[in-house]
C-alpha positions in Angstrom: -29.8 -181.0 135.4 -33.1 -180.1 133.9 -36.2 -180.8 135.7 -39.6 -181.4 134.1 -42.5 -178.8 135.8 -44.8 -181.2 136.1 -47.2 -181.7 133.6 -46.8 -177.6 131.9 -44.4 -179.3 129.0 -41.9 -177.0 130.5 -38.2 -177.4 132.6 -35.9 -175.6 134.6 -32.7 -176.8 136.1 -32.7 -176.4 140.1 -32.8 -172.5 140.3 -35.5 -170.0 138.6 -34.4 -166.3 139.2 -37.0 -164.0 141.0 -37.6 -160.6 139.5 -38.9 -159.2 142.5 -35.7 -156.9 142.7 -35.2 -155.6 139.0 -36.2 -151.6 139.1 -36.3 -151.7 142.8 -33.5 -152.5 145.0 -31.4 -153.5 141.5 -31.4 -151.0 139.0 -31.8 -151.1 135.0 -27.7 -152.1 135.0 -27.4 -153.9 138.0 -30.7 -156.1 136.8 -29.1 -156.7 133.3 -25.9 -157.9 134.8 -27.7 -160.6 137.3 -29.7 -161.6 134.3 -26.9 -162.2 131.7 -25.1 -163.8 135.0 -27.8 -165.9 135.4 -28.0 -167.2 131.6 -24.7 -167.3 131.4 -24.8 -169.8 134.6 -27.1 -172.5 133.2 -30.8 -170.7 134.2 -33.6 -170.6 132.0 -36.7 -169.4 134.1 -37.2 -166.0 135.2 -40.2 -165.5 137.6 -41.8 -162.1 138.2 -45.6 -160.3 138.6 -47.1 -157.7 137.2 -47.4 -156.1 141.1 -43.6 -156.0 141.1 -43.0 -153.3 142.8 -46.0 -151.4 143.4 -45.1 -151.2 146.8 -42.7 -148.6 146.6 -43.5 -145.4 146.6 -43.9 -143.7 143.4 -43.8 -147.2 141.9 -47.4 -148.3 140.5 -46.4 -152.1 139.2 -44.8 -153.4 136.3 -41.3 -152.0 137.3 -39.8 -155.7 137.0 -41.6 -156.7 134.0 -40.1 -153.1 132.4 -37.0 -154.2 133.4 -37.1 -157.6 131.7 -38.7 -156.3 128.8 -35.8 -154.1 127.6 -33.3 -156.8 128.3 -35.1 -159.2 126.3 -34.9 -156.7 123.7 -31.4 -155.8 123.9 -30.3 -159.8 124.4 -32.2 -160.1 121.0 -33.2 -164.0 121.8 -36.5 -165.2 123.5 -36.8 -168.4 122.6 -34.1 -170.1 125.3 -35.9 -167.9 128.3 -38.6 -168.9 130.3 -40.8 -166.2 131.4 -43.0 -166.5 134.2 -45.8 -163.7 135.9 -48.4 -163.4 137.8 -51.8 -161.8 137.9 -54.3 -161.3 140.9 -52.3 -159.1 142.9 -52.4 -155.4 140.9 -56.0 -154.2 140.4 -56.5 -152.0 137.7 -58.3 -152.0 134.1 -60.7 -154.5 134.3 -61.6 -154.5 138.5 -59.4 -156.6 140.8 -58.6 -160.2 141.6 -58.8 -162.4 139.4 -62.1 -160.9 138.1 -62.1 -162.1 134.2 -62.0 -158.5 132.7 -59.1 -158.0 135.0 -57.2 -161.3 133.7 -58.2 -159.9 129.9 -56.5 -156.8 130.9 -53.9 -157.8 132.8 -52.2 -159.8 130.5 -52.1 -157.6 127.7 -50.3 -155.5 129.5 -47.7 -158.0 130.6 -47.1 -158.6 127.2 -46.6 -155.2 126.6 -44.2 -154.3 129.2 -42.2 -157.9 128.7 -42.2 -157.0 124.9 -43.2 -160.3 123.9 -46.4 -162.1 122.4 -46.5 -165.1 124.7 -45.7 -166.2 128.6 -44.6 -169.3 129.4 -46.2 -169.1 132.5 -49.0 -167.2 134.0 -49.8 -167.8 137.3 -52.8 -166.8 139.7 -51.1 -164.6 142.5 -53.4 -165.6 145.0 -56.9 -167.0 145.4 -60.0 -165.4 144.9 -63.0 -166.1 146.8 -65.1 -163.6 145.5 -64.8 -164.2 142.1 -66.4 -168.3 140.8 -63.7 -170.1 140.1 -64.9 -171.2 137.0 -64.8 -167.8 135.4 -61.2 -167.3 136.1 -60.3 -170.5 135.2 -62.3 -170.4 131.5 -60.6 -166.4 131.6 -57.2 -168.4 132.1 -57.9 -171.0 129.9 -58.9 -168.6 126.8 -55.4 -167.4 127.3 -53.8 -171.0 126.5 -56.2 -171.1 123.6 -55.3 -167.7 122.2 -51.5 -168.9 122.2 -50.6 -165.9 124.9 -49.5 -168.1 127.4 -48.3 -171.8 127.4 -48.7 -173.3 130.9 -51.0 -171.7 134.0 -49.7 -172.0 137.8 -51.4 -171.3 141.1 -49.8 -169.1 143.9 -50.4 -168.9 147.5 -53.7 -171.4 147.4 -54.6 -173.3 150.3 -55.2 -177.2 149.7 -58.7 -176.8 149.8 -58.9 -174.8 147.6 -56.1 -176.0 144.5 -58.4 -179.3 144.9 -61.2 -177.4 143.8 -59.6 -175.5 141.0 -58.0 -178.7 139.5 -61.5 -180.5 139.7 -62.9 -177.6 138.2 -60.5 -177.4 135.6 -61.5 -181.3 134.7 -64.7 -180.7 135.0 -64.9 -178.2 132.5 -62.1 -179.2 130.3 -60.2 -176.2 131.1 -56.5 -176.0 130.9 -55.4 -177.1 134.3 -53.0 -175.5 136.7 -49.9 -177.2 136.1 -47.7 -175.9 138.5 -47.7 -174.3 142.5 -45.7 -171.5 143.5 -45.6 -171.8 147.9 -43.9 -169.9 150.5 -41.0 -172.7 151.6 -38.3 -172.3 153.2 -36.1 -174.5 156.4 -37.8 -171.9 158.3 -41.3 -171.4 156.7 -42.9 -175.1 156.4 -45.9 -175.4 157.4 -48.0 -173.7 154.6 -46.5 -176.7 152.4 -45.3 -179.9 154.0 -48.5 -182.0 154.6 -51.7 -181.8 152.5 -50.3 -179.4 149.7 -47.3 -181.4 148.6 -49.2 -184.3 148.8 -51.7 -182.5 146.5 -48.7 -182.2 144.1 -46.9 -185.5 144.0 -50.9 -187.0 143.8 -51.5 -184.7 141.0 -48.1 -184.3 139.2 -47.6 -180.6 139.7 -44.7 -178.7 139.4 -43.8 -176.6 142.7 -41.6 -173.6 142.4 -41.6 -172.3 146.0 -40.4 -168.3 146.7 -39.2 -166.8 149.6 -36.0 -169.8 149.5 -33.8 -167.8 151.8 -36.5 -166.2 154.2 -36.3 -162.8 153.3 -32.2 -163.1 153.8 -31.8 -165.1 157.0 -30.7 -168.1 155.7 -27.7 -166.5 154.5 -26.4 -167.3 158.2 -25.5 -163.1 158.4 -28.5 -162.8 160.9 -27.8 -164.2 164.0 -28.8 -161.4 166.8 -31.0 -158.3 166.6 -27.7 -156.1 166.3 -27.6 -158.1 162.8 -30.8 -156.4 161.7 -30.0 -152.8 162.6 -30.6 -150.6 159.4 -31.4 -153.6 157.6 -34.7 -153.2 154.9 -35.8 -156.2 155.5 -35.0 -156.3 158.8 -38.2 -156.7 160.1 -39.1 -159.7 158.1 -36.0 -161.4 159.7 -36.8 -160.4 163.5 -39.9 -163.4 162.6 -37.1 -166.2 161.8 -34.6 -164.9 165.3 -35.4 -167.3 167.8 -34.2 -170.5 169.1 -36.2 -172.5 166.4 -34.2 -170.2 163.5 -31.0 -170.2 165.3 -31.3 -174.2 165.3 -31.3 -174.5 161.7 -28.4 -171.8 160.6 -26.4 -174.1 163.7 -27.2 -177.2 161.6 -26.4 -175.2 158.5 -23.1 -174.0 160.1 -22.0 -177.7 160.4 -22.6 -178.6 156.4 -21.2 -175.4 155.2 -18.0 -176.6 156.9 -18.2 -180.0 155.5 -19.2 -179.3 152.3 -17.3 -175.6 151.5 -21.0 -174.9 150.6 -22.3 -171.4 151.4 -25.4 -171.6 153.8 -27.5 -169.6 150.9 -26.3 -172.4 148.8 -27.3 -175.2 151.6 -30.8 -173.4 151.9 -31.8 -173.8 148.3 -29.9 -177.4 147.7 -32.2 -178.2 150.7 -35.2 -177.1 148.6 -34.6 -178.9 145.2 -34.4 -182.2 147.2 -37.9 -182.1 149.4 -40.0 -184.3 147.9 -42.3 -182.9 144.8 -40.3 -179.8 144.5 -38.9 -178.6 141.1 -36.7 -175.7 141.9 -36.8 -173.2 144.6 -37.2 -169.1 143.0 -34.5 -166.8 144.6 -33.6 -163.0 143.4 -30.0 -161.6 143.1 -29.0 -157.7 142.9 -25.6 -158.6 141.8 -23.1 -160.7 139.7 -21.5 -161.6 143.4 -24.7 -162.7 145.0 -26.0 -164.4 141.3 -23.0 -166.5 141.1 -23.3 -167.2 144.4 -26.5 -168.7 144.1 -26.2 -170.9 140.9 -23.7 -172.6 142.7 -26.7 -174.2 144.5 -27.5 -175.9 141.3 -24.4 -177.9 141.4 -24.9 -178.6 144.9 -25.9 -182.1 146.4 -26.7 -182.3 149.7 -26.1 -186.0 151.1 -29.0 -187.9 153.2 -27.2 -187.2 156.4 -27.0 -183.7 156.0 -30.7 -183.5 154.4 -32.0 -185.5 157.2 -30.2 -183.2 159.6 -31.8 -180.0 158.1 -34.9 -182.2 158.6 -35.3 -182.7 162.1 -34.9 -178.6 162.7 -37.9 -178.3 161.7 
């Protein structure tokens, strides 16, 4: 069930939890439970950022990472837990970006709030322009060097532009980017299919897409803008409700009653078998909705069905 991420030295089976929700819409309790669900289910990877969840107010970042950190402490083991996070996203000591005094910074205080002295993986959040690409690539690679972090990834880069870092990266015999983190969904393709997951089956990456359940409407429990009334997310969804979106939860309607699957289950089964892709990241804020979800990992969609899901795109 383990899948190699692509050149990093590291593997996940065919789920990696998102931290996006711990000390935001899961609490200190209601995060330990989905994580200890999640171990206890066959996960390894846990995938958060250090902008988790500046976004809400009173929040300033590094609520998730909090979060984690005092679980790992209480769980008293590290070494069977794969920690991934981000930096790019959260300005603060050191400028913005992914200036290299902002990397320097960033990651020290990752470290801190995850109480650990290494991350297995340290992703870019996004792309920088205004910052060479060399610097935050030799900032990223003193990292590797320095035995803080183990393997480097790239988030939200265009294919233009994760060309350039990886010949970059050669060029200066810098630790590569070893994995891609996309947007991917049956409802969100575009960004990825073509051009960037060629990039990453010509160049070996590992691809741990987010956003695996568009924002909750592949659950099938959004069907009609009465379905979105008092939702959070709601507007997020509203993007997916149209006759494109209602295609794929029909086709999704039709496996869930051959297989017994749940469509939540069918969306991230669909995922795991695209071509290049590792495992898909989705986040849990309870033991319900984590079980739920690790029952994509046993999950095996057959070429029918995946062709099926296919062709609504």
């Amino acid at each position: 069930m383990m899948r190699a991420l692509g050149k990093s030295g590291l593997s996940t089976p065919p789920l990696v939890l998102g931290g996006n929700v711990f000390g935001y819409t899961a609490d200190r309790a209601a995060s330990f439970a989905v994580l200890d669900a999640f171990m206890a289910g066959g996960g390894t990877m846990i995938d958060t950022a250090d902008v988790y969840s500046a976004w809400v107010p009173g929040h300033k970042g590094g609520e998730s990472e909090t979060v984690i950190g005092e679980w790992l402490k209480r769980r008293g083991r590290r070494d069977d837990v794969l920690i991934a996070t981000k930096v790019g996203m959260l300005p603060g000591e050191g400028g913005e970006g992914l200036a290299p005094a902002r990397i320097a910074a960033a990651v020290e205080a990752s470290l801190t709030r995850l109480g650990t002295d290494y991350i297995d993986l340290y992703y870019a959040h996004k792309d920088d322009p205004a910052t060479p690409m060399d610097a935050s690539l030799r900032a990223l690679d003193a990292l590797v060097k320095a035995g803080k972090v183990r393997a480097l990834g790239a988030s939200n880069f265009a294919h233009h532009r994760l060309d350039e870092a990886l010949a970059t990266a050669a060029h200066g015999d810098l630790t590569p980017y070893t994995v891609l983190q996309p947007e991917y969904n049956l409802v969100a393709r575009k960004d990825f299919e073509g051009p960037v997951q060629q990039l990453a089956i010509d160049r070996g990456l590992g691809v741990l897409p987010y956003f695996g359940l568009a924002s909750g409407f592949l659950t099938g429990k959004y069907r009609t803008a009465a379905d979105l009334q008092g939702r959070e997310r709601g507007e997020s969804v509203k993007t997916y409700l149209n006759a494109r979106g209602l295609s794929v939860i029909g086709a999704m309607d039709v496996i869930a009653r051959e297989s017994g699957a749940t469509h939540a289950q069918i969306a991230l089964a669909w995922i795991a078998a695209q071509p290049g892709v590792t495992a898909p990241i989705a986040s849990a804020t309870d033991v319900g909705q984590m079980e739920e979800l690790l029952g994509a990992m046993r999950l095996t969609l057959s070429a029918e069905q995946i062709a099926v899901l296919n062709a609504t795109g």
